[in-house]
N, C-alpha and C positions, 0 to 999 in steps of 0.2 A: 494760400497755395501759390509757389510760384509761376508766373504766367507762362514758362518755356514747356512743363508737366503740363498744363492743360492744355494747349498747342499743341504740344505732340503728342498727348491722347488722343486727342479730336482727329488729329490727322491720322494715329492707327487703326481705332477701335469704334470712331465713332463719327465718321465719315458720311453724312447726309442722315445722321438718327437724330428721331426728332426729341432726345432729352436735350443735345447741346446747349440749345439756350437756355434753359433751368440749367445746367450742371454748373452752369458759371454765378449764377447767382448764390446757389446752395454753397459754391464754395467760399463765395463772401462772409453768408451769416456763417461757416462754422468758421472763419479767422476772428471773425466777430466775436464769438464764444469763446474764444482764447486756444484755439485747438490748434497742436503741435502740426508744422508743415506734414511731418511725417504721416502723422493719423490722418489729414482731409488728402493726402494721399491714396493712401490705402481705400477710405473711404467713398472717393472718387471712382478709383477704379473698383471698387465692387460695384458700384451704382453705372459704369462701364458695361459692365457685365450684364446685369441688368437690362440694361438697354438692347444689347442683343438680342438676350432673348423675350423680349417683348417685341420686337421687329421679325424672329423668327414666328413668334405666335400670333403673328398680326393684332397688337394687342395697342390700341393709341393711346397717348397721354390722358386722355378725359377717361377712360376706363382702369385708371389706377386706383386698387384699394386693399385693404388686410387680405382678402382671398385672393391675389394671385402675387404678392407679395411673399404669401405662404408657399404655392405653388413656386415658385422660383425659390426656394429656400430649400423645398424638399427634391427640386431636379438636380440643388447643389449636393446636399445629403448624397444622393445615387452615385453622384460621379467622383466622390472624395472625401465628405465633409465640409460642416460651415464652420469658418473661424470664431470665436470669440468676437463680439461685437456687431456681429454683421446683419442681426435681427435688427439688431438699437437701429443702426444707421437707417435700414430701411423703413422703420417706423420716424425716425428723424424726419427724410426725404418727403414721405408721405405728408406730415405736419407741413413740412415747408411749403409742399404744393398746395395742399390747402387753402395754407395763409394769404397764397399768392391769387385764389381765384380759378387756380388752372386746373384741380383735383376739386370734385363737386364734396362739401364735408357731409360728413355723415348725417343722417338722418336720426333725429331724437326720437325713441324708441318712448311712446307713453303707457305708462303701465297705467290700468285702471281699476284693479282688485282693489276689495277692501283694507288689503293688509299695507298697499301702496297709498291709499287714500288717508290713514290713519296716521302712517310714516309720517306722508306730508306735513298734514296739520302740526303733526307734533314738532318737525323739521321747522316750521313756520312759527310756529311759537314760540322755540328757541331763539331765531334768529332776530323775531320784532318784539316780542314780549319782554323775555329776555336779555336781550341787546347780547349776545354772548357768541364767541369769536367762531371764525368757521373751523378750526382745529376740534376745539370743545365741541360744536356740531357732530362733526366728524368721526368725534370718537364715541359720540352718547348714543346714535340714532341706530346703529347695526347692534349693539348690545339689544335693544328695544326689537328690532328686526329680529334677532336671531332667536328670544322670549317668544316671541308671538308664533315664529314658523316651527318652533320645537312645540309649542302648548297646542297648536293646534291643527298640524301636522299639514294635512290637504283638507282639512275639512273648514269651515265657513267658519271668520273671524268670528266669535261672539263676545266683547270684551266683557259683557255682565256677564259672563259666567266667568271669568278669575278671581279667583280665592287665593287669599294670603300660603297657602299651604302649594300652593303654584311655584311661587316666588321663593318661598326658602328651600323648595327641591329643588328649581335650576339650581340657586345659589350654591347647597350643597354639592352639589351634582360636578359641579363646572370651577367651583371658588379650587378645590385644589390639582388641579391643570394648567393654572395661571400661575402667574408670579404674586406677589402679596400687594407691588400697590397699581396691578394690574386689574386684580379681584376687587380692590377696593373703587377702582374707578367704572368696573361693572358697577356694583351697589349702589354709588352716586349717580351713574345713569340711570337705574331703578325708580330710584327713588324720586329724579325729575318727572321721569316718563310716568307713572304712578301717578303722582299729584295734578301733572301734565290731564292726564283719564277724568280723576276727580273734577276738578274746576270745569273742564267742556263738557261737563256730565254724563259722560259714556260711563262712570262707574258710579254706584251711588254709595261706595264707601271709600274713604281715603286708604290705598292701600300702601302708602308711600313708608307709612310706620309701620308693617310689615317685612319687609327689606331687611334680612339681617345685616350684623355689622362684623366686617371682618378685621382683625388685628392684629398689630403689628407687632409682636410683643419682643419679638429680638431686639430691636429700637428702643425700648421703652427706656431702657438706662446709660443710652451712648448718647453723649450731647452729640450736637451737629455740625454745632461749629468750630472753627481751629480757635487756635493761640494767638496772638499776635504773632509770633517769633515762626512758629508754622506757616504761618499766612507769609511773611517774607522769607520762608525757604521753595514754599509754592513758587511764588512769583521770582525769584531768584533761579527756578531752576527751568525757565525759558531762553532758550537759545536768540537772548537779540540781534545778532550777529546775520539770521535768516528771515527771509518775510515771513515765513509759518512762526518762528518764533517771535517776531513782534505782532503779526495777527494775533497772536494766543496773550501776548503778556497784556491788549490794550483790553483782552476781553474778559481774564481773570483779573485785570483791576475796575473793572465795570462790574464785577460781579462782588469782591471784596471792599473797595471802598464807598458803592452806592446800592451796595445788596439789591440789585438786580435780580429777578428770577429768569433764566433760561429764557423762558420767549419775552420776554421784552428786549434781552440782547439782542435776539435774531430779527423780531420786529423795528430796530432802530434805525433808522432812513436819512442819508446823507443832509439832510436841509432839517433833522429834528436839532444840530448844535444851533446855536446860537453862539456865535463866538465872543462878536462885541458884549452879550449881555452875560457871558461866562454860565450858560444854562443850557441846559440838555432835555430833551420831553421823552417823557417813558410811555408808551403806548400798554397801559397795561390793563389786565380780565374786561372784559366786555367794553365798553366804550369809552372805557375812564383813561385820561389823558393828563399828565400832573407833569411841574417844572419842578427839575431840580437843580441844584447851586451845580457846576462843572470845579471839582476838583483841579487844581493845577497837575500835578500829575496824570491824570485822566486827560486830559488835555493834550500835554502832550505826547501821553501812548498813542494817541487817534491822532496827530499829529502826523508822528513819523510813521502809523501806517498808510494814512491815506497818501503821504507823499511820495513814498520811498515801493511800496507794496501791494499798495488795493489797483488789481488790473483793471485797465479800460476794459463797461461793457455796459450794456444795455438800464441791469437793474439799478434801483438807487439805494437797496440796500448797504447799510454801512460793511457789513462784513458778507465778504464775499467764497466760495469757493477755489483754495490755489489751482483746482486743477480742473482741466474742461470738462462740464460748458462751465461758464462763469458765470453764474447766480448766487445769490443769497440760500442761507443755510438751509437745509430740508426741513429744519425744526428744530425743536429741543435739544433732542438727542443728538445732536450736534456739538452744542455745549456742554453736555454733560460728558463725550469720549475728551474733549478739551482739557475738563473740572480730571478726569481719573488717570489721564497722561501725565497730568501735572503732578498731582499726587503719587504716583508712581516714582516719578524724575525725583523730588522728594523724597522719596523713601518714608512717607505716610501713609498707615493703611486702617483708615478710617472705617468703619461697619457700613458708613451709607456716604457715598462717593460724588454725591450731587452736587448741580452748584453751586445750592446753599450751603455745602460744607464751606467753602471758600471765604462767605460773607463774614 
């Protein structure tokens, strides 16, 4: 943000309040984020605002948190409306004071039920037994959560008394509300979690083989992957001319010539090339970490993004965010709107749009 806006903020609006010293730093990390002059503008002077009326509600810096956060959101509501964004920003600020020390963080809330105690374990299991990623976590444990608070409502966990005829009624019940391989990564969480019971002997039958199996039968007779000649009208049809289209072409050739799946793209981290030795390391399911040969062409698609493209910022992420904040990708699903843009540009309209179509 330029220093002449902050100046003459300070000098209208913000005149002996005591955010000034934070406001100047918050506006640091968000340049740092890569956020347009304009937006830490704007965003500035809402947290301006802000400051006012916490000085009218004699409200100090060490007493900042979500409730009056809220509270200052809903006196804006009264008087006109909040714009778009202006929740984010103040959840922003709050992180930032935080990080700084200056806002006490919050206070880790311990649940002690049996349904929290069993999560746990099962959470713990995944993560050291298993060796298996925190995404995978992530998505298994609230499936597992959500069985046990529907099976047994308010009333006292008993996990010996689940019966296989439990399990194929959620399934039923639930499998078509979902998408197909949304339902099927319910099942797979089952079926952990199930076995998961068995072996620490809360259950004394395996009920993992109960779990029905959901299918995919639209799939069954579309291959998955392109042509050759497909595959270079894909990658052909990236705008190299822009950084969004050289970000895209380095990462549909990471995905087509070293059939990479989705999160090992997103997981690849600036220091995994190895340039001298022409080798690339793929951080892939659980803790497994393997070299592979660096393609010349891969080489230098990652080349001219990281020179020409990949903004300065904090993560070491290889592929980054074009637009603020500037982090590494949210996930998969990231690469996969990549994989179906491309296909699009293309004019290929494949049954299943993933990024293993590409490979």
């Amino acid at each position: 943000m330029p220093e002449d806006f902050f100046n003459r903020l300070a000098a209208e609006r913000l005149r002996g309040n005591q955010l000034v010293p934070h406001l100047s730093a918050f506006a640091t990390s968000l340049r740092e984020d890569g956020y347009a002059a304009v937006t830490m503008q704007s965003k500035v002077a809402l947290l301006a605002d802000f400051s006012q009326w916490l000085a009218r509600k004699s409200i100090s810096v060490t007493e900042l948190d979500e409730r009056r956060a809220a509270a200052f959101i809903r006196c804006r509501e009264r008087k006109g409306g909040v714009r778009r964004g202006e929740r984010v920003t103040l959840r922003q600020f709050l992180a930032h004071m935080r990080s700084r020390g200056v806002v006490p963080s919050l206070a880790p809330t311990c649940d002690t039920s049996p349904l929290a105690a069993i999560l746990n374990r099962y959470e713990k299991y995944l993560r050291s037994e298993r060796a298996l990623v925190t995404a995978t976590v992530v998505n298994y444990v609230p499936f597992a959560r959500g069985f046990l608070v529907e099976r047994f409502q308010r009333g006292p966990v008993l996990i010996r008394d689940l019966k296989a005829a439990d399990i194929s009624a959620f399934v039923l019940r639930h499998a078509p509300t979902m998408g197909c391989r949304r339902a099927q990564l319910m099942t797979t969480a089952f079926r952990s979690f199930f076995r998961f019971l068995f072996q620490s002997g809360e259950l004394q039958a395996d009920l993992a083989g109960s779990v029905p199996t959901v299918a995919d039968w639209r799939l069954s007779t579309v291959p998955k992957h392109l042509q050759p000649e497909e595959v270079r009208r894909v990658l052909g049809g990236c705008d190299r001319n822009t950084s969004t289209g050289r970000r895209d072409y380095a990462v549909l050739l990471l995905l087509a010539r070293l059939g990479l799946r989705a999160g090992e793209v997103v997981s690849l981290q600036l220091d995994d090339v190895d340039w001298r030795a022409g080798e690339i390391l793929i951080r892939g399911k659980g803790l497994l970490h393997d070299r592979m040969p660096l393609p010349h062409d891969v080489g230098e698609a990652l080349t001219s993004y990281l020179r020409m493209d990949r903004p300065r910022c904090q993560t070491r992420r290889m592929f980054v965010c074009m637009k603020a904040p500037r982090c590494g990708f949210a996930g998969p699903s990231t690469v996969s709107t990549i994989v179906r843009r491309a296909l699009h540009r293309a004019g290929l309209h494949p049954a299943f749009k993933g990024p293993s179509t590409s490979a």
